[in-house]
Structure formats: structure tokens, C-alpha cells
N, C-alpha and C positions, 0 to 999 in steps of 0.2 A: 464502220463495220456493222452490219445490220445483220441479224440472224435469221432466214427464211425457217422456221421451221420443219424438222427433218420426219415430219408423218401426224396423221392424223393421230387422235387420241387411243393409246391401244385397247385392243379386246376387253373390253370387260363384262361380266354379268349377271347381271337383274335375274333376283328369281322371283316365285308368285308362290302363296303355299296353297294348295288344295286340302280339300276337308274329307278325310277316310274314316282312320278308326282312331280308336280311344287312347292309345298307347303313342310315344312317340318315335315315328317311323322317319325313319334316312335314307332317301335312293336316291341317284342321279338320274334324269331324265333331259332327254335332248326337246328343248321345247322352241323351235325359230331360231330368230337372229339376237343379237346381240341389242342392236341400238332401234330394236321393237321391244325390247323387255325381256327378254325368255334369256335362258342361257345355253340353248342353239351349241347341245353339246356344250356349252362352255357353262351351264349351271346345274343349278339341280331344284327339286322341290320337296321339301317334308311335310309330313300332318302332324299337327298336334291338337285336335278336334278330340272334343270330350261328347263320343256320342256312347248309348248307351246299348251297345251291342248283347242284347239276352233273350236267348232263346225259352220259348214256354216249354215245360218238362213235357218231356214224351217218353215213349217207350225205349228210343235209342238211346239219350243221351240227354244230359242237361248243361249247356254252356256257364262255365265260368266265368260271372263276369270278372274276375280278379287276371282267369289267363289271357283276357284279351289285354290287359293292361299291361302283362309282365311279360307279355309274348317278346321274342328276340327281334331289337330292332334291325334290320340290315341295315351296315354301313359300309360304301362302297370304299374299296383301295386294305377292307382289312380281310386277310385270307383266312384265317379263325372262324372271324361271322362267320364268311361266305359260307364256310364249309359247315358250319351248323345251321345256315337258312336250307344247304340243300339238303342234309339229313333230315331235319323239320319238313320239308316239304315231304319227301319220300316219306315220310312215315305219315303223313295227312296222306296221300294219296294212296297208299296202303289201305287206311283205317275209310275212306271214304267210299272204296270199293264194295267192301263192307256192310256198309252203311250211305248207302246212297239218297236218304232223307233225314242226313242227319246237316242240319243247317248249321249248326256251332262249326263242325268239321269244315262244312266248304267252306264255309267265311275264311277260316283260318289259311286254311289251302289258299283262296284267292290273294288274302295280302301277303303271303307270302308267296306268290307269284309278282304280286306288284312290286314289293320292294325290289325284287331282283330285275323289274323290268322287262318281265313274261308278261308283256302287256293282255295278245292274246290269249293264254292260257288264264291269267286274270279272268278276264272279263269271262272267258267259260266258267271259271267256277263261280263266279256272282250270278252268272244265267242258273247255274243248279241251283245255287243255293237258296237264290230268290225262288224257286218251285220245289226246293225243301220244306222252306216257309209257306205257303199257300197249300202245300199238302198237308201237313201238320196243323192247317189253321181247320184244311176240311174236313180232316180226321176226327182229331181231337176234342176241336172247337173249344178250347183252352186259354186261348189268347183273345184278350180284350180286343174292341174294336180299336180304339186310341192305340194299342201298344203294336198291335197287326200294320196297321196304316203308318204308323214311324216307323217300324220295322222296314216296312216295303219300299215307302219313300227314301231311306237309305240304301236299300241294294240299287234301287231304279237308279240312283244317284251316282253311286258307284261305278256302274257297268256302263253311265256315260261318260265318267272320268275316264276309265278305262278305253274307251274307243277315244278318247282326245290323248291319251298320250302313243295308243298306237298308232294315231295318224299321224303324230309329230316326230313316231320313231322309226314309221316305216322307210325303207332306203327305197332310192329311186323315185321319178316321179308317178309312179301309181301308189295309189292310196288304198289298203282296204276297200271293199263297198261298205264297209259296216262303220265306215270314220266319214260317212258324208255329213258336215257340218247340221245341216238342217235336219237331221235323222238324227244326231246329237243332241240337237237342241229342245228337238219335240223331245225326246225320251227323258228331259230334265224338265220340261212344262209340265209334263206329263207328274214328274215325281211330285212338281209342288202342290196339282189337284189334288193328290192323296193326302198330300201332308205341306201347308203352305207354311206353319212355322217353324221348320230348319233354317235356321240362317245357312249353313252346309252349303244343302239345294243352291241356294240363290246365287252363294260363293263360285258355285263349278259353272253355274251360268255365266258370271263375270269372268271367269277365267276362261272360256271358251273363247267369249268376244274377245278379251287379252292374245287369242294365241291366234285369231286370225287378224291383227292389228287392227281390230275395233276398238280403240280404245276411248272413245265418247263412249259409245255401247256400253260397257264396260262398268263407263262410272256411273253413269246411268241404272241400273243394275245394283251397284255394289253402295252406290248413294243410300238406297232406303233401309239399307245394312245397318248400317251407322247410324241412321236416323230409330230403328226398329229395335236392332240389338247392337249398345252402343260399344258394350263390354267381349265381342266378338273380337278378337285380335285378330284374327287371319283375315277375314272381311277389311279390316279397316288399314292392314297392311297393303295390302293386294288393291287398296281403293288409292293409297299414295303412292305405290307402282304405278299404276296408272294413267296420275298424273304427271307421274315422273318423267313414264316416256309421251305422253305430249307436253312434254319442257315446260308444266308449269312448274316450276321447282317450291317456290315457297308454299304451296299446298302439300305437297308432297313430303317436305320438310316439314311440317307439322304435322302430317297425320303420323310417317314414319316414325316422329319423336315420343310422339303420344304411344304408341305401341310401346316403345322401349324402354318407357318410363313405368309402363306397365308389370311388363315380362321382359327384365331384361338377358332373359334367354333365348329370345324368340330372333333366331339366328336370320331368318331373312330379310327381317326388318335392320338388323343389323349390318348383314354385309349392303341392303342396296341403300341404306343411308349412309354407308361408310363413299358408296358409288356417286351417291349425290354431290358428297365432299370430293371426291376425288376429281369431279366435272369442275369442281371449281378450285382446282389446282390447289385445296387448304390440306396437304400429304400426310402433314402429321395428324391433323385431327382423324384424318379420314383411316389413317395405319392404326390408331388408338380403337375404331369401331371394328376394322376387319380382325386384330388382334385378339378382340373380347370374343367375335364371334368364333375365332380358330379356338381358345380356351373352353369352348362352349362343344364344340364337335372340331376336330382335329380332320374331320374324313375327307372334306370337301375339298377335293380338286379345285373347284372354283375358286373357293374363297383364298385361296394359296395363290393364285392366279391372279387376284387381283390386286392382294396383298404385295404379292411380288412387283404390281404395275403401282403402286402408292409408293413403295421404296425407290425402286427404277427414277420416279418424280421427283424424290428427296435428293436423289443422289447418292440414298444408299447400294451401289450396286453390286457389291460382292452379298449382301440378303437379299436383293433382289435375285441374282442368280440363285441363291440357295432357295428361295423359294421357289422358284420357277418349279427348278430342278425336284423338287418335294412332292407337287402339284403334279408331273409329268409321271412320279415314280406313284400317284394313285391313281391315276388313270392316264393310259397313254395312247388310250384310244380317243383322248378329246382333242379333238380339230384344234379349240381355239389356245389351250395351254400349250400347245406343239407352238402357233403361229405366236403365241405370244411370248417363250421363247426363243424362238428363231428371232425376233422384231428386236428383243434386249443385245443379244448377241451384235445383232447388225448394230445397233446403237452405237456401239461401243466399239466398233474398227474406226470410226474418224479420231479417236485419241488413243490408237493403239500405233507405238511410234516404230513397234520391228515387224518388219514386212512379212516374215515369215508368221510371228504371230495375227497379223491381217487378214494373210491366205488363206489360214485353220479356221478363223472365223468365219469368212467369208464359204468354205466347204462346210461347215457345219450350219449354218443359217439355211446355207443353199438344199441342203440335204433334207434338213426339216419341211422346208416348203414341199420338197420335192414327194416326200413321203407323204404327204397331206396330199398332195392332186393326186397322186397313183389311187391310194383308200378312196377319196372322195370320187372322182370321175367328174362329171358336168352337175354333183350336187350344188346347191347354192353356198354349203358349208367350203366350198372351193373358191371362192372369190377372194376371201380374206387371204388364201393362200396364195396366188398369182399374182394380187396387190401385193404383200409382202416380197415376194419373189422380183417382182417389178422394181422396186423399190430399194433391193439389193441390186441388182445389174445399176442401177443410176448411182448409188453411191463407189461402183466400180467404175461406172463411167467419169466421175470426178477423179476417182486413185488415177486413172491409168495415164500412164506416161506416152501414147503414140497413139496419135488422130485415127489409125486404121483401126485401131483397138477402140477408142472412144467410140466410132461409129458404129462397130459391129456391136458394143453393151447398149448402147442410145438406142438399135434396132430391137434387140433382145428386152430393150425395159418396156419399149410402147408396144411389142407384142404381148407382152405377158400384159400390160395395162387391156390391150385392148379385149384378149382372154378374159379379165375380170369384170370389165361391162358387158362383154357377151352374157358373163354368167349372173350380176346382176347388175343391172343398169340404174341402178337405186340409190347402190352405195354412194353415201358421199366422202366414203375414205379413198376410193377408186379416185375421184373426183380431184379430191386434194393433192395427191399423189401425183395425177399426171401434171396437173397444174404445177407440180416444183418442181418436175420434169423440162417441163417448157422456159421454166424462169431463170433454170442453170443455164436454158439454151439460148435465153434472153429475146425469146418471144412476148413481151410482157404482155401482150393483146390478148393471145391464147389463154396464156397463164392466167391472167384476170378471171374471162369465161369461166373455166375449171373451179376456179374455186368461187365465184359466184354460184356455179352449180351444186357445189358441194352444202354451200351455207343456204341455198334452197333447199336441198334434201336433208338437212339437218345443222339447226344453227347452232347447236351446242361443242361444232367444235371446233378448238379455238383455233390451233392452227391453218384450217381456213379462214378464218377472219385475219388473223397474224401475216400470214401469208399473201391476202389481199391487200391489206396494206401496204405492202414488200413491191407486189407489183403495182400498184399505183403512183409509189413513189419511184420505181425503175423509171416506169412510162411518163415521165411528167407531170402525174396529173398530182402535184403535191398539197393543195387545199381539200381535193378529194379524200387525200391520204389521211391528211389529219382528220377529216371527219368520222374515216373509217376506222382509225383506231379508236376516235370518242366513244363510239358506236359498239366497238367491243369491249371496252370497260365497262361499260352500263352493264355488260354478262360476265365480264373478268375481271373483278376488280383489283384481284389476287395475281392477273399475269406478268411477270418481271419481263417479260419476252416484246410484251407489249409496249410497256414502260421504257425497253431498252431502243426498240426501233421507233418511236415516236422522239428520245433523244438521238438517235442518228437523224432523222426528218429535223429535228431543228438545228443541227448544228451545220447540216445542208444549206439550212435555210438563212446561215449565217445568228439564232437566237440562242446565242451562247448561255443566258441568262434560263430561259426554256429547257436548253440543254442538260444543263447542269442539274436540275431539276428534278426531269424526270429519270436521269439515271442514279441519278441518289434516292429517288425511289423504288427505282430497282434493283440498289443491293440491300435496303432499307427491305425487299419483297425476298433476297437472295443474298446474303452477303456472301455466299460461296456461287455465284455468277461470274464465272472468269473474263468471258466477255463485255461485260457491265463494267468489271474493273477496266478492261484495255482499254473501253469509248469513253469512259469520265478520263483520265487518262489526256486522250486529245484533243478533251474541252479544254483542258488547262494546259496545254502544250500551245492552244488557240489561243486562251487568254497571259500566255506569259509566264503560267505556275509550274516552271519546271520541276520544284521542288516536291510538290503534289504530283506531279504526273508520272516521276520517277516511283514516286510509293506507289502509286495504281497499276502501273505497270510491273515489278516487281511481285506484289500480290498476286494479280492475275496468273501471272507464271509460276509461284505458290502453290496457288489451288490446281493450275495445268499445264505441269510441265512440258505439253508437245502444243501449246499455240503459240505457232511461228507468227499469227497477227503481233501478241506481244512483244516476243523476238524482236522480230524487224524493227517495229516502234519504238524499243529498246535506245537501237543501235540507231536508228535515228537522231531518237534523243539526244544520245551522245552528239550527233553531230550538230544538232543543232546550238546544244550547250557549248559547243566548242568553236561553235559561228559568234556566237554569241558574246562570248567571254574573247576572243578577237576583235571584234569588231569595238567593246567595251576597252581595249586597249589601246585601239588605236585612235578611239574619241579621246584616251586620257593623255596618250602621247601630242595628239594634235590641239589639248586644251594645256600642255606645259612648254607645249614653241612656242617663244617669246614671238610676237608680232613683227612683218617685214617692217625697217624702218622707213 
């Protein structure tokens, strides 16, 4: 029994933080995709930037620098805030009419435009209020050179944040003209001539290249951060992002760690090293960082999201579902909390043993996806949906009991697959997907391809490497096999899955010894692996260990009650115990007939 793995690694996301103001701010922001780092609808981004926002006294008004710090953070999914971000607002916008070179005022007016994600309205008021300030400088001429030029270079700074999240939020594919990357980019070169030492500046630079998946650029950029201002936390977070998403992990892991040993409240360093563990299948450690960070801000859709996909891992799945379920009730406008779960849901019809509770599942998984393409339409945030959806019709296509049936879901799953390379031809969860598609169909050729393409477009995940080994060993090619599973431990060292079909590969191969092995390194990785228990099981049913193989098998059905693989093997057993213990009688019968004379 070898287990092909049932889907790419789910949704999860990477966030980046950007540097605004002095207070700490909470919004969700749709920034890309997922397995580019952003959280693509599925994350969000905070500040926690210690800049020193103060206005020189003038005629209107003199900013507090105390209310830019105690100003009300927005936190998205809480209906309270919201509705005192938007009274706060109206009454800046009030008082700004007013006072239309009053700089404290816009400022304030513009973050709380941003936290709510009025990207444009944003960036309007940083444009006033950046020519609040420059009026008041010509006015007045009150404010220091040095304190004018920090001044500036902070709004300039801003109002390019500003156009990068409105072109990661705008729908459809038209962009603003005012989100052209390179008009962005000057506009923050531009901030650093004023003012070259904000680390801020340099940050929003690195995170542009971040959100167009530059990510050498990036570090390149966010490198002399570290080297410059060591004691920058967002910098140095946003630098092990980075490299996170070009898979170098162990830098990543160490700079992420360094932050958190720091500030261990600094939530996005937390949840995307909780991300990092969760890439390497280590669930508990990785649920212990998403945990701290939920204890830290409760708001985050995402991080409930992910949380919920670290549990789903464990095998925790009734907190899995409640998390999900948490996650969807603070925002239910995110794509990837919908798809992810709808993906738990699906999970979990293959050990769901009453039909009818199957169906329900099956209509509610279906329905999820379904509501994500109507919302979405031919965005990119729609692939994830269609792959899902895809990938539902194939595990129907396995339930169903009549070849006309099988064929009309098998048509329905490579539609919606091919719908999702339409919409990106990138993904390599697309990839994987069809590839398990074709290996139920026992094209192992295909299959192969598929997920060779998948572990080009992204090696980090596991079940196309798992899964190639599945079809290499279908296809014959079984030395291959085993290299290709070596070849994923070197990245998984932590996968039981791995473990498990590398001892189905030797017990194939008749290396019961091999065998043995490595599936007692796989409950050694899982001892609640039910299937790990059924395959050691008929290692020793190989080697003669009835006695052992009855406990393994017994176990296995313990932990899951609906696998008929251990069932059957079961009832085997029996009969082989009872060949057994027969034939053991009739050697002792034909060893007490005395000899013919």
C-alpha cells in the first residue's frame, strides 16, 4: 500500500511588513500569491515603524506627537474598531475641510484611510498633506532643514507604499496608471535623495521588488539594511522573507529567528517562521509559533488560516475545522481561507464511512470553490479555486461506483485542471494535481511529467516529490525511485509519507530487512499513521510475524476505523494463520505415522 499523496501543500501566507507610522497599525492587504510570499488576499501586512511624525507649530495646529501613537489601530474582522476607524475618519475629514494646510490632520486622515485599505483615498491625503508641509515650510520657515527633509522623505515614502498596495488591490487586470512599477520606484529613489538614512525608504524599496517577485532585488536592497541598521526589525524580517520564498531556508531561519528573539511580538515574523516549519512538516513546533502570534493579535484571518493548515497536519481536525471556520467568520471575502476550507473539508470525505455524510461534504466543498470563481472571474486568485474544484470531481471520481459516472467526473476534473493553467500556468499545485489525476488513471508517463513540472516550478513541495516517486515506482523504473525519494529527504527529513512508500519500494523489492526500517521510521515520524501501521503489518506477515502483524493491523484500525486496506489484511490474516496452523498439523500428524514396514 503506498500512499500518493492527496494535494499539494495547502494555502498558506507569507506576509512582509511595510514601514508607515509610529503607532502599531493592523490591516489586511491583498498582496500576490501565495508561494511568491505575499498573502494574495490570504495575508496581511502591519507597521510597527518608530518614525517621528511632528508637525512645526503653525497657525492651525500643532500635531501631537503622543496622538500619532495612541491613534486607534484598525483591526480587520472587529466591528467596534471598524466603526470607530470610520467615525475617526469623518471627523478628519470634517476638520480637514477646515483646515486644509493643516499637515497633522491629513496625515492622520491618510492612515486611517490605509488601515482600512482606501488605498486611493490614502495616497490623496499624503499628496495634501505632503503640500501641507512644504507650505508651512514656505510660510513659516520654522522648520529645520534636517527635520523638513525627514519630514518629506516620509510622506514621498508613503504615497509610494500607497500606489503599491493599490496596485496589488486593484481588481481586474487594469492597474491604476499611478501603480506603474517604475513611477513607484522613482518616487522612493527619489525619497532617499531627500533623506538617504531611513531605513523605512529602503524597506518599501525591498518590498516593491518582493511584490513583483523580484526577490534577488529585493535582498539586494534589504541586505545593506542589516549591514547599516542592524537593529531594524522589519528590514531584517522582510530580508528572511525573502529568502524564504527563493527556498533558501536556512538563511531565512536565521534571520526570522533573530527578529523573534528580538520582539517576540513582532507577529509576521512569527507566523512566516511558523510557515517555514510548517514546509517542513515539524506541525507542532510550527502551531506553537502561529499560536503565540494569534495570542499577540487575534484579528488575522490568515494567521487562523494557517494555523488551521498546521492542525489539518497534526491530525488535529475537528481545531482544524474550528479554526478554519474562525478565519472565514473574519473575513469572508479572502479567496484563500474560503479554498482552504473547502481543501479540509475535501480531505476528509475519504474517511467519512456514511454516504450521505460524503455528499454534504462533497456539496459544501463544491459550493465554496464555486463562490470563489463567480467573486473571482479570470483573476489569478481563481486558480487556486479550480485546482481545488478539480481535485474534488477526482476524489469523486474514485467514490463512484459506475464507469459512466467515473468518466463524466475524470472529464469534469481535467476541465476545471485545465481552467487553472489557463488562469496560471505557473502553479505548481495545478501541476501536481493533474499528475495524481493521471496516476489514479495509471498513466504513469504523464504523471511523471506533471509533477516533474510541478518540482520545477517549486521544489518545496513535498507531495510532488512524494508523488514522483509513486510514479516511478508504478512505471518500473524502481532504482530511479529510490533515488528520488533520497533526494527528498535531503528537503524532508521530517516526511512519514516518504518513509512510508520508500518501505512499500522495498518490500516490492523483496528488502524485508530495508523494509522494516524505514516504516518504523515512519511511525517513529507518526505513530498515529494508520497506514504505516497496515504496511509494517505485511512486512511481518512476509516474514512469518503473525503475531506482530496482527497488533499492526489491529492498531491501524484503532486509529481508522474505515480502512478497508486493514480490514481485508485483517481477514487475511486469519486465513493465512489458519493455513498455517493446518498445514502445522498435518506435518505433526505425518511426523507420529509410524513408518511403512
Amino acid at each position: 500500500w503506498m500512499e500518493p499523496m492527496g494535494g499539494a501543500f495547502p494555502p498558506l501566507s507569507l506576509v512582509s511588513r511595510p514601514a508607515t507610522s509610529r503607532q502599531r497599525v493592523s490591516w489586511t492587504a491583498a498582496m500576490g500569491k501565495l508561494r511568491h510570499g505575499w498573502g494574495g488576499g490570504e495575508g496581511g501586512a502591519s507597521s510597527k515603524e518608530d518614525v517621528d511624525m511632528h508637525e512645526a507649530e503653525s497657525e492651525e495646529s500643532e500635531a501631537d506627537e503622543d496622538a500619532l501613537e495612541d491613534a486607534p489601530a484598525g483591526r480587520g474582522g472587529s466591528d467596534a474598531v471598524l466603526a470607530r476607524e470610520k467615525v475617526l475618519r469623518s471627523a478628519l475629514m470634517g476638520v480637514a475641510k477646515g483646515m486644509e494646510n493643516s499637515f497633522s490632520c491629513l496625515f492622520q486622515l491618510a492612515l486611517g484611510h490605509f488601515r482600512v485599505q482606501m488605498y486611493a483615498k490614502a495616497k490623496e491625503a499624503v499628496g495634501k498633506a505632503l503640500a501641507a508641509l512644504r507650505h508651512t515650510r514656505e510660510v513659516q520657515k520654522r522648520i529645520s532643514e534636517a527635520r523638513f527633509a525627514a519630514l518629506e522623505a516620509k510622506m514621498m515614502s508613503l504615497h509610494a507604499q500607497c500606489c503599491v498596495y493599490e496596485r496589488h488591490s486593484a481588481e481586474g487586470p487594469e492597474k491604476p496608471e499611478t501603480a506603474n512599477p517604475a513611477e513607484i520606484q522613482s518616487q522612493l529613489v527619489q525619497a532617499t535623495k531627500v533623506d538617504n538614512m531611513q531605513p523605512a525608504i529602503w524597506n518599501n524599496i525591498g518590498l516593491l521588488y518582493m511584490s513583483l517577485d523580484k526577490f534577488d532585488g529585493a535582498k539586494a536592497v534589504l541586505q545593506p539594511i542589516l549591514a547599516n541598521f542592524p537593529e531594524y526589525n522589519d528590514g531584517v524580517s522582510n530580508l528572511g522573507l525573502s529568502h524564504l520564498c527563493s527556498d533558501d531556508v536556512d538563511a531565512a531561519a536565521n534571520l526570522l529567528q533573530t527578529v523573534i528573539l528580538r520582539d517576540s511580538s513582532h507577529i509576521e515574523a512569527l507566523n512566516n517562521y511558523a510557515v517555514l516549519l510548517l514546509r517542513q512538516q515539524a506541525y507542532s513546533s510550527a502551531i506553537v509559533f502561529f499560536e503565540r502570534a494569534i495570542d499577540r493579535d487575534p484579528s488575522h484571518s490568515y494567521i487562523w488560516s494557517n494555523l488551521a493548515c498546521a492542525y489539518s497536519g497534526e491530525g488535529r481536525h475537528v481545531d482544524a475545522a474550528k479554526a478554519f471556520r474562525h478565519a472565514r467568520e473574519l473575513d469572508e471575502t479572502n479567496v484563500a481561507v474560503t479554498c482552504n476550507l473547502a481543501h479540509h473539508i475535501a480531505a476528509t470525505i475519504h474517511s467519512e464511512a456514511d454516504a450521505a455524510a460524503r455528499a454534504t461534504k462533497f456539496q459544501q466543498a463544491e459550493h465554496m470553490y464555486s463562490s470563489v470563481l463567480c467573486d473571482q472571474g479570470e483573476q489569478a486568485g481563481s486558480a487556486q479555486a479550480w485546482t481545488g474544484l478539480a481535485a474534488l470531481f477526482k476524489v469523486q471520481t474514485e467514490l463512484a461506483d459506475q464507469d459512466e459516472k467515473r468518466v463524466e467526473l475524470r472529464s469534469l476534473a481535467l476541465e476545471a485542471f485545465s481552467q487553472a493553467l489557463d488562469t496560471d500556468p505557473s502553479d505548481p499545485v495545478v501541476w501536481t494535481q493533474v499528475g495524481l489525476l493521471n496516476l489514479a488513471e495509471g498513466d504513469y508517463k504523464r504523471a511523471e511529467m506533471c509533477f516533474r513540472n510541478g518540482i520545477q516550478r517549486s521544489p518545496n513541495i513535498l507531495s510532488a516529490w512524494c508523488n514522483l516517486g509513486v510514479a516511478l515506482q508504478l512505471g518500473g523504473s524502481t532504482n530511479e525511485a529510490i533515488l528520488m525519494y533520497a533526494k527528498a529527504l535531503a528537503s524532508f527529513s521530517n516526511s512519514h509519507e516518504i518513509y512510508n512508500n520508500m518501505g512499500n519500494l522495498y518490500r516490492q523489492l523483496g528488502k524485508l530487512e530495508e523494509a522494516q526500517t524505514a516504516f518504523a521510521t515512519c511511525l517513529r515520524l507518526n505513530p498515529e499513521y494508520a497506514l504505516g501501521h497496515n504496511n509494517l503489518a505485511l512486512v511481518h506477515i512476509l516474514q512469518g510475524k503473525y503475531p506482530e502483524a496482527r497488533k499492526c493491523l489491529q492498531e491501524a484500525m484503532a486509529i481508522d476505523p474505515a480502512l478497508d486496506a486493514a480490514k481485508s489484511n485483517l481477514l487475511k490474516l486469519n486465513w493465512i494463520e489458519s493455513m498455517a496452523q493446518q498445514e502445522a498439523l498435518r506435518a505433526k500428524q505425518e511426523a507420529l505415522r509410524p513408518p511403512p514396514p
